[in-house]
N, C-alpha and C positions, 0 to 999 in steps of 0.2 A: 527688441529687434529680432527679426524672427530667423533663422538658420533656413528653415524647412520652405522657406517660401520665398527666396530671392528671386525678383520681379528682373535683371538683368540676367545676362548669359555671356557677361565677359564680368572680371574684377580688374582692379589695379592692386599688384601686387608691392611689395616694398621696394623704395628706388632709394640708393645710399641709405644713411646718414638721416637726412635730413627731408631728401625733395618730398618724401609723403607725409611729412609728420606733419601738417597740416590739412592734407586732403580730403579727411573724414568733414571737417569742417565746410570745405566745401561742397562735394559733393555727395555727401551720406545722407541730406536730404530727400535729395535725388532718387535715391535707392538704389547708388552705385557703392558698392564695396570697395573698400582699402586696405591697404595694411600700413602699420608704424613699427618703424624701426624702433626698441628699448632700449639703444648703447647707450645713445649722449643725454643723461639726467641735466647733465649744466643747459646744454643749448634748451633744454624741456622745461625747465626754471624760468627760463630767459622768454622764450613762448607764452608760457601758461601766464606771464604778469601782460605780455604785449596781448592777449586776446580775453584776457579778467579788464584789463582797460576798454579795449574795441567794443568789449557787450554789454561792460556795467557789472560785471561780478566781482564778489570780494576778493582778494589779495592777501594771504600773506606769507613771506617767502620762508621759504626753507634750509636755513644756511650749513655748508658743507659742515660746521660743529655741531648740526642736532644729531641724535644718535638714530644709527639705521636711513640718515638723509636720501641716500639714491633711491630706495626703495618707497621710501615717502614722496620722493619730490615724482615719479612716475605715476603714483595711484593719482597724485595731485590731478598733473597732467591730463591725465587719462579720463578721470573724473568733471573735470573744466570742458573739454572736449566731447565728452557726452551729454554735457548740460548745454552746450553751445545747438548739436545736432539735435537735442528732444527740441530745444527753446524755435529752429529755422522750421523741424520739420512741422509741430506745432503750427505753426504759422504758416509755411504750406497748405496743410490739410483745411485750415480755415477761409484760406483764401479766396473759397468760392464765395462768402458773401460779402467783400470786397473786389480786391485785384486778384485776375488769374491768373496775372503771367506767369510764376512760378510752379504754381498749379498746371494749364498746360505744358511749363516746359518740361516739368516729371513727365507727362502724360506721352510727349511727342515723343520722347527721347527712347520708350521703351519700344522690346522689335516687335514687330507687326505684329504678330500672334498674338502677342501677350493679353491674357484673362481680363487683365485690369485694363490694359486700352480697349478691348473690343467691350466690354459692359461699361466702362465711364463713356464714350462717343453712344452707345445705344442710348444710352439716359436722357444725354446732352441733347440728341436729336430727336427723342422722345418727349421734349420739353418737361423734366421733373422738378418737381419742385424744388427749390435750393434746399430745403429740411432735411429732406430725404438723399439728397448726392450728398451734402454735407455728412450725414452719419452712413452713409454707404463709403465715401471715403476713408470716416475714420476708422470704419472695419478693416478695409483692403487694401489701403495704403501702406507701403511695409518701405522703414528705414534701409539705408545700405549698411551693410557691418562697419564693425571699427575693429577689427581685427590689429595684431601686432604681430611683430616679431624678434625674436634671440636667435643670435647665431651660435650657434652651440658652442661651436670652441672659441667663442670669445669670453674666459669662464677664469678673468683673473682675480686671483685672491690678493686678497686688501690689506694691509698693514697699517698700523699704529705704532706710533714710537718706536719703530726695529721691532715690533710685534707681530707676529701672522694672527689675524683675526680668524675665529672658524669659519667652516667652508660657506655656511650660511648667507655670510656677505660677499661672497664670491660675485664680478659683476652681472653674470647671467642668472646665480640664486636670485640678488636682491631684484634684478629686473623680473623676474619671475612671481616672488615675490610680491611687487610694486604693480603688476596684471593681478595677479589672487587675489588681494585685495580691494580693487576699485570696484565701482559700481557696476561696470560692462558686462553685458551678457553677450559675449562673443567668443574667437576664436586666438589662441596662440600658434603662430607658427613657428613649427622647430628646423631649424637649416642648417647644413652646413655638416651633416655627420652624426653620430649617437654621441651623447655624451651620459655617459650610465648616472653619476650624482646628480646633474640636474633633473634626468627624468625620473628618475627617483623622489627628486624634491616634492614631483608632481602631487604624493601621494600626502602632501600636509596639508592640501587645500579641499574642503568640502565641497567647494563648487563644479570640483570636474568629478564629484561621484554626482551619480542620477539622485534628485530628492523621492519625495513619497509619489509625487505628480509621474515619474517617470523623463523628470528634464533633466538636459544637462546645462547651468545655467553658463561652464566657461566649458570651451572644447579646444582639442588640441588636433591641430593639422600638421600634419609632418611633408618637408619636400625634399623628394625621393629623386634619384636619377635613372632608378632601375627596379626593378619589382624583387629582386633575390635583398634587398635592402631594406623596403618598403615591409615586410614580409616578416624579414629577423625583429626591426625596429617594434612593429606593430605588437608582435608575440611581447615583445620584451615589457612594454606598455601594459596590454593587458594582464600581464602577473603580477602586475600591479593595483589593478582595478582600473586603469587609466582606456580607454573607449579613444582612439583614433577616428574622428570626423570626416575626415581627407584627408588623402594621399595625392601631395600636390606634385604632377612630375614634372620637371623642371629640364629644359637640354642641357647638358655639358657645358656645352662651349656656345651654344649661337643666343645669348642671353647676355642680361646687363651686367654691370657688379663684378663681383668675382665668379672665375667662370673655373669648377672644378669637373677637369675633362675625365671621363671617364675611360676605361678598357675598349672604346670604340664601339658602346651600345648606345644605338643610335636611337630618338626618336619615337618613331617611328613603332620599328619592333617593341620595343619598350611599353608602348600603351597599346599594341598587340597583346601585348602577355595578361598586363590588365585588364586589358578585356577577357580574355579568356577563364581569366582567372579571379575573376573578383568574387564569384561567389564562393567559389572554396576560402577564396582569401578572408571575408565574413561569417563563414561558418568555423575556419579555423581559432580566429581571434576572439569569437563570441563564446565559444566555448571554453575557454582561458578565460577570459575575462568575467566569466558568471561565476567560475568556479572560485576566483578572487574576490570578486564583490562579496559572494556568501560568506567567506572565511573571512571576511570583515567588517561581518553582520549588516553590508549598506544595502538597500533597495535592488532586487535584481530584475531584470527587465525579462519578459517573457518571449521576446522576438528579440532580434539585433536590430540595436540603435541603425539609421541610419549613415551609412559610407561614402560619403562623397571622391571621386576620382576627377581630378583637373589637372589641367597641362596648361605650359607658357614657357615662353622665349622664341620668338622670332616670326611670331605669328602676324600677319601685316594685310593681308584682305580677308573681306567676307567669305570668299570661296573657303581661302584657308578653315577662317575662323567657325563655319559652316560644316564642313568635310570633317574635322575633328571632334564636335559637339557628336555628330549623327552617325560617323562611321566605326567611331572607338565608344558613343553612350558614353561622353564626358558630360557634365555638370555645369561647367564654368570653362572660359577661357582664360588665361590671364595677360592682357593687352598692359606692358611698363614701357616702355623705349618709346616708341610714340608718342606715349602723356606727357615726355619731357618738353614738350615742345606745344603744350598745351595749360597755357598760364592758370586760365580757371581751374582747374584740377591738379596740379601739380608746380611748386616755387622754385624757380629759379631765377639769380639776378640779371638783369637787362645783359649786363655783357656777355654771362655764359650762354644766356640764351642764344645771341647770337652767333656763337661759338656754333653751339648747335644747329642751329636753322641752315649755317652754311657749309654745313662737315659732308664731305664727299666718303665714297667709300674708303680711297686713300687715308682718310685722316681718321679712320675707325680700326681698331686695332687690340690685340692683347700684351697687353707691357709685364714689364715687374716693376712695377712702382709701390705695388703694394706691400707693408711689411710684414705682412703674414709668410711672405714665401709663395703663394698662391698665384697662378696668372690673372689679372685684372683689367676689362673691359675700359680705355680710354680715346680721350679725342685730343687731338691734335689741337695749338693753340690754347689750352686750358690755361687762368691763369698759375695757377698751384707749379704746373711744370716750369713753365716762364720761369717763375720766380727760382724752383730749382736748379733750374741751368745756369742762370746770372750767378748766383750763388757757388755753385759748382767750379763756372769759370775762373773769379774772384779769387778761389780757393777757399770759399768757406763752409764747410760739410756740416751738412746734419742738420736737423731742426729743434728747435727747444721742444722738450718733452711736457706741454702742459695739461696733460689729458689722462693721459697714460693710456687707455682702453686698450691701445694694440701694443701693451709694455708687456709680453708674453712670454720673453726669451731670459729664462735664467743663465747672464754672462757675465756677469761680473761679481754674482750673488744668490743667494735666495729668492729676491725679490727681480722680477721678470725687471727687461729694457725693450726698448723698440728699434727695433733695426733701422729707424730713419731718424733717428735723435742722436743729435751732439756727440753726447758721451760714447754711445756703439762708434758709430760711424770713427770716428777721433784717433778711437781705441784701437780699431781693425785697420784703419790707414797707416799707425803706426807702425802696427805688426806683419803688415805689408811690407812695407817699406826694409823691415828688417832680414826679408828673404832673398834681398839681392837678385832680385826676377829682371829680365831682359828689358828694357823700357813698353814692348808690346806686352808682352805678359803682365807687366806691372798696368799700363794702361788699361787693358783688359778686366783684369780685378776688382781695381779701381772705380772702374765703371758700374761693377753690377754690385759692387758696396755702395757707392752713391745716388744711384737711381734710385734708392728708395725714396718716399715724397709722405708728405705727415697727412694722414688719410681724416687722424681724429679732427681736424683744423679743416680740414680742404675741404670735406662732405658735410659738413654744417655751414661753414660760411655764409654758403647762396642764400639759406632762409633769414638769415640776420641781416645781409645788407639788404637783401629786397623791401622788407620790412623796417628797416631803419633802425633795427634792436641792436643795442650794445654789442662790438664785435671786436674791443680792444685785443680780450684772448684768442680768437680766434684769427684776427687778421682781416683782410680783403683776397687773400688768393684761395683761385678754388678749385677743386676736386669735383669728375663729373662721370660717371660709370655707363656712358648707352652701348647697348648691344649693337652691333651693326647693320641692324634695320633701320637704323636712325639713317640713313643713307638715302633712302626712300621717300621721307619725309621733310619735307621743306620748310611748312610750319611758318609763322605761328598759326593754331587752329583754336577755333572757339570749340570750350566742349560737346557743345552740339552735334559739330561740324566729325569732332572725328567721332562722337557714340554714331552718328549719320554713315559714317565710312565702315565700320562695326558691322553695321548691321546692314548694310549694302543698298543705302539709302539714295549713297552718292557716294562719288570715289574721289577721293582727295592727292591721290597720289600720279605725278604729272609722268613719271618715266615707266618704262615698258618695258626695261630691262631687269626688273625685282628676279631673282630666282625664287624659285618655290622652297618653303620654310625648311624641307628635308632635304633638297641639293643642296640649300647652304651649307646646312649642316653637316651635311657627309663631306664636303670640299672643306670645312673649316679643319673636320677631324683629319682628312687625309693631308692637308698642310702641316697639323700638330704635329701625325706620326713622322711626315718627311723631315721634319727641323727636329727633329725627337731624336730621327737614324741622324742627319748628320751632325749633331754637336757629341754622337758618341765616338769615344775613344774606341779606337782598332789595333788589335782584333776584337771582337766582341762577346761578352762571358756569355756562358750558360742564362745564367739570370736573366740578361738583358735580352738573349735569343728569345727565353720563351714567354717574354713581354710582350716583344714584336710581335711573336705568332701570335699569341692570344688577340693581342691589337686586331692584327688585319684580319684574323680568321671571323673575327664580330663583325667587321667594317663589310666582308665581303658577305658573310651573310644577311646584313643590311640591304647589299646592294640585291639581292636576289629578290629577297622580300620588297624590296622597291617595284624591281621589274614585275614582279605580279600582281603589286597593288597596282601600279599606275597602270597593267594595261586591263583590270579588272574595274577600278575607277577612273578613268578615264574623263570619262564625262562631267562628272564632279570634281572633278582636279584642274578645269581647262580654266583658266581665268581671264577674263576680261582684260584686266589690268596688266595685263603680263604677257610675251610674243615668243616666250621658253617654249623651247620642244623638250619635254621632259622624259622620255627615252633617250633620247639625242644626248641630251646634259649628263644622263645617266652612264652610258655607252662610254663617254670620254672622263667620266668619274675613274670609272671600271678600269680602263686604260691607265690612269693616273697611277691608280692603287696594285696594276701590276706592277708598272716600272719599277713602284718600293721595295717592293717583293725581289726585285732584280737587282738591286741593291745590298741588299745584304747578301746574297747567295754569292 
């Protein structure tokens, strides 16, 4: 599956938990790219038998007593999964001398331009022989990736009988691990932060050095929030011999999952810089990285591999999706919040879906439910929350710890807890309880101890009940992460319908009020900072003044670089779909973000 030649110009990036861990299946025929999340090996066990029965492949399971099991049970996975995608796309590619459907429907789905539609329709209309489109196909027909991903700081160490196992089995090693080893010639993506021992682990696997051909048969993508990150990350890599693919930028805050907000660099500016700077950025990293490769006697390449640069969160029409590709020389878009509402491509159960189909911008939101500590993208009515409010009310805190993946917090021990399990919760309500706080204060506390909700259970769920897979551990309540563009979209959509919307074939989206992907953005960050200044205590330190400043001094430089992008593109920014005055929006941004400023003074 080829890297160098992706027939698509948007991917689907990783959704929770669970909602893409089947997506490669369906659509990487296609030659739509994916990503899989590597946390949950149980729910990937539970998978890999439900889709070795659907196709007729062998079985057989991997139980948590075999030794190094997470890391097996994922190359498993991962392995089953690409055997699925060669075995459809296979039979795609063939289908010319039977049924097309599938065949046209790759064909239709890609954008206009594209090489391979404008020479398959010449052929087709040039009446060729099946013999020859048949092996003209199977030249330039090119798979979507199966791409994965590790959250970086999700990197807990494992224990045995009161024993710390070494770091090796740590759960981002083994899932790291459990990628280096499979058959996949793809991509890792790294999220979520540097974490120096895993990207170091990098360097145990031959497949992310280049062989004698000059390939790299596994690649790694890093997603960046800001280019001073992208930059240190990349250097660090390459003195390693490790070669960065993509640099995936990601927004702060206007995106799905967990949304880690940044110092108020917005967007925008952000793949400004990358643009600006991408080739120094390749000349810097190449040159570190040749100098490692030699001192490790591996293969050194005579030009730099190439660098791919893409961006995602919040991206919702063509204009958008268009204007970013051409004006920052991006690669790829990355389209997730949308797909959730698009069965064929992406699993969720009938009820969350409809959760979703009917979620207003009200019921879109950034909570703390999450036990990371981190703010977390949710919707309103989900069941998971339901369930923890009943709960809650009842008086009965916390959730059974069966999973452990978000067991991070060394509180009671050595061995991490999770902030939304029984035992913490239990533990801190006590010690509550013991400070004699006024019933609001006590209430208060209270609340932002038990708001946590069991993330490892909630974000798997959806693909087990849908599917009808064993869900005793997990439950029926769920956990569901859309960015707040899910507002926009009504759904349900047939795949077609939204890669058609994509590529501005047709417009699927029925209201006119969408803002544009960078006012959201800049209004979501100046919300953050305003709830930021007031939950602080007064007077206010040193510290936290030159927080603020740093904050707004990005925010407002943002909004500068807005004003002379948008009245420089103008015309490329006007959307169809949409009745925003995008100065207009801007001007009463601006206004917004003085008043903050007046706020603290």
């Amino acid at each position: 599956m080829s890297f160098y030649n992706n027939p698509h110009t948007f991917h689907i990036p990783v959704l929770g938990l669970c909602y893409t861990m089947d997506t490669p299946v369906k659509v990487a025929h296609y030659g739509i790219s994916s990503v899989i999340s590597l946390v949950d090996d149980i729910t990937m066990e539970k998978m890999r038998e439900f889709y070795c029965k659907k196709f007729n492949l062998p079985f057989q399971s991997i139980p948590t007593k075999a030794e190094d099991h997470r890391a097996k049970r994922i190359t498993a996975y991962l392995n089953t999964v690409q055997e699925i995608v060669s075995r459809k796309f296979e039979d795609l590619k063939n289908s010319v001398s039977h049924t097309e459907e599938e065949l046209r429907k790759y064909i239709d789905m890609l954008p206009e331009m594209s090489d391979i539609k404008l020479k398959f329709n010449q052929m087709i209309n040039a009446g060729e022989m099946k013999q020859k489109l048949s092996d003209w196909l199977n030249e330039n027909l090119v798979a979507g990736e199966i791409d994965v991903n590790i959250m970086s700081k999700l990197d807990r160490d494992r224990y045995e009988n009161g024993e710390k196992l070494p770091s090796i089995y740590s759960d981002a090693q083994s899932a790291l691990r459990g990628f280096a080893m499979s058959d996949l010639s793809s991509s890792i993506v790294l999220s979520a932060g540097m974490n120096p021992r895993l990207y170091s682990y990098l360097e145990e696997f031959e497949d992310f050095f280049p062989n004698e051909q000059m390939e790299l048969k596994k690649k790694v993508i890093l997603k960046v929030s800001d280019y001073r990150s992208a930059l240190i990350q990349g250097r660090f890599l390459a003195k390693k011999g490790i070669w960065v693919s993509e640099y995936r930028v990601e927004s702060g805050l206007n995106c799905g999952g967990h949304a880690f907000a940044t110092d108020g660099f917005l967007m925008g500016p952000v793949l400004e810089e990358f643009k600006q700077n991408k080739d120094q950025l390749i000349e810097t990293v190449h040159d570190i990285y040749v100098k490692a490769l030699a001192e490790k006697g591996k293969p050194v390449p005579e030009k730099p591999f190439l660098m791919k640069i893409t961006a995602q969160g919040g991206v919702g029409s063509n204009t958008e999706h268009q204007f970013l590709l051409e004006y920052y020389n991006l690669d790829s878009i990355g389209w997730g919040t949308p797909f959730l509402v698009v069965p064929e491509a992406v699993t969720v159960d009938e009820q969350t879906l409809e959760v979703l189909v009917n979620a207003k911008e009200e019921d879109l939101y950034l909570s703390e439910v999450s036990p990371l500590g981190v703010l977390f993208n949710n919707v309103r009515g989900n069941s998971m929350d339901k369930r923890k409010e009943a709960m809650n009310k009842a008086g009965k805190y916390g959730f059974p710890c069966t999973k452990k993946y978000l067991a991070l917090f060394p509180v009671f021990g050595e061995e991490g807890t999770c902030t939304a399990s029984k035992e913490y919760q239990q533990k801190k309500i006590q010690e509550l309880r013991e400070q004699n706080l006024s019933q609001m204060e006590f209430d208060k506390e209270l609340n932002k101890i038990t708001d946590k909700a069991c993330l490892c259970n909630g974000l798997t769920a959806s693909i087990l009940v849908a599917n009808d897979v064993d869900h005793k551990m997990e439950g029926t309540d769920v956990s569901i992460c859309p960015g707040p563009n899910l507002a926009y979209f009504s759904g349900p959509y047939s795949l077609k319908q939204m890669v058609d919307h994509i590529y501005g074939r047709t417009n699927i989206m029925e209201r006119t009020d969408r803002p544009n992907l960078f006012v959201k953005e800049l209004k979501m960050y100046i919300d953050y900072l305003g709830a930021k200044i007031d939950e602080t205590m007064k007077p206010v330190t040193d510290k936290q003044k030159k927080y603020f400043d740093t904050f707004q001094e990005n925010l407002n430089k943002g909004v500068e670089y807005y004003k002379e992008l948008f009245q420089k593109c103008k015309s490329q920014l006007e959307d169809s779909t949409s009745k925003n005055n995008l100065m207009a929006d801007l001007e009463k941004l601006k206004l917004e973000l003085a008043n903050l400023k007046a706020k603290l003074s």
